[in-house]
N, C-alpha and C positions, 0 to 999 in steps of 0.2 A: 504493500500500500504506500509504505513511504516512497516507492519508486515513481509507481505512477503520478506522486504528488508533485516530485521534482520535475517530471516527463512537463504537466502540466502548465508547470511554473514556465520553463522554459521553452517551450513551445507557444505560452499566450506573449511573451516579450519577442520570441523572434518573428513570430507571425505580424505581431504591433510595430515592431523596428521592419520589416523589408517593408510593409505598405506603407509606412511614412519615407523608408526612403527612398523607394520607385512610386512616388507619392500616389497610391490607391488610396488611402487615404485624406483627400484631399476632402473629396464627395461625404458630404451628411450621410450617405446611404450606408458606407463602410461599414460601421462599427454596429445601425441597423440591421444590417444585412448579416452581420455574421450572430447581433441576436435574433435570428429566427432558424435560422439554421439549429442555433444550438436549443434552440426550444421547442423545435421539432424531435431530435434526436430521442429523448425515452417513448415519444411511441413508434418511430423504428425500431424500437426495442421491444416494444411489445406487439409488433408485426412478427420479426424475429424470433418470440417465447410462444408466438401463437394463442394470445391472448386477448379475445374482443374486451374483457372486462376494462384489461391493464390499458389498449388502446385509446377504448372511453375516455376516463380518467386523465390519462400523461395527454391525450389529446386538447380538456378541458383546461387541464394547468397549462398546455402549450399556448392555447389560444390568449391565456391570460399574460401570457409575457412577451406575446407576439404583440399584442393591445397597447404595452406599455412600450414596447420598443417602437413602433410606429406612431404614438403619441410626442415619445420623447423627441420624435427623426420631425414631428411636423411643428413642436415649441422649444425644447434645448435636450441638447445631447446627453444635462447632465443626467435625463429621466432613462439615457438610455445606460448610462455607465451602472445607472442603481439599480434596471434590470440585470445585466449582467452581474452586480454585485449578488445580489437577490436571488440570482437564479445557482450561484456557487453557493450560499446557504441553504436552497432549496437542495443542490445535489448529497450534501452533508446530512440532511434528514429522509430525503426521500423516501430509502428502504423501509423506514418507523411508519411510513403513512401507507404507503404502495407499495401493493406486491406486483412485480413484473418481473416476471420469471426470463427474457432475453436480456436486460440487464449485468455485463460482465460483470464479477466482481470488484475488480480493479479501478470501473468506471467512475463511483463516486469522490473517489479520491481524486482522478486525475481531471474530468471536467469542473469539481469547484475548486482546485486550485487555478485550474486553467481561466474560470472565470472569473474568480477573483483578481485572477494578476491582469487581466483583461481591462477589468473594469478601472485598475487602478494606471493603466496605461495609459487607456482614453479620460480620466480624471486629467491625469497630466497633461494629456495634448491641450486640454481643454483650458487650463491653468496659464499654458505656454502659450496657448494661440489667443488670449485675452479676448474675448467678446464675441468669439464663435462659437460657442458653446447655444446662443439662439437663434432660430429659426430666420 
C-alpha cells in the first residue's frame, strides 16, 4: 500500500509538471477534465466486479463530483482543486461505505494520494497564476 501511495504521489506531480510545461494546461478544461475521468473510474470498476449494485452507487457518487468539477470549470478552479481534494478522501473511505468487488486493492491508496497531490498542484498553479483561478 505504501507503494502504491508513493506510485500516486509521483505520478499526480509528473502528470501536473509535463502539462504545465508543454503547456496542456493552459485551458480551464485540464484539470476538469482529468476530474471526470477520475470520477468515472470506481464504476469501471464495478463494470469490471460485475456489479449492477456497485455500478448504481460509484455511478451516483461519480455524477456528484462530475457536478462539482464542471461547476468549479464554469466559476473558479478552486471548486475544482477541492473536488479532487475531496474525491482523495472519498478514495481513503470508500471500501467502509461501498462494496465493489472490481476494485484493486492497491487502488485506494494510490488514487487518493494521486489526488491529493493533484489537487495540491492545481492549488498552486492557481496561487502562481494570481487571478485565474475565475471563470
Amino acid at each position: 500500500m505504501v507503494t502504491a501511495a508513493i506510485v500516486g504521489v509521483c505520478l499526480a506531480f509528473a502528470v501536473g509538471i509535463f502539462a504545465t510545461v508543454v503547456k496542456l494546461d493552459r485551458d480551464r478544461a485540464f484539470y476538469t477534465t482529468v476530474m471526470i475521468v477520475i470520477a468515472l473510474l470506481y464504476s469501471l470498476f464495478a463494470v469490471i466486479g460485475g456489479s449492477t449494485r456497485a455500478l448504481v452507487v460509484e455511478s451516483a457518487v461519480g455524477v456528484g463530483f462530475i457536478a462539482l468539477a464542471v461547476f468549479g470549470f464554469r466559476t473558479s478552479l478552486w471548486l475544482v482543486a477541492a473536488a479532487l481534494g475531496l474525491h482523495g478522501v472519498f478514495d481513503l473511505v470508500h471500501g467502509s461505505f461501498i462494496s465493489n468487488p472490481g476494485v484493486p486493492r492497491w487502488w485506494p491508496a494510490f488514487c487518493g494520494t494521486y489526488d491529493v497531490a493533484a489537487a495540491g498542484y492545481l492549488a498552486f498553479l492557481i496561487i502562481s497564476r494570481r487571478g485565474r483561478a475565475a471563470a
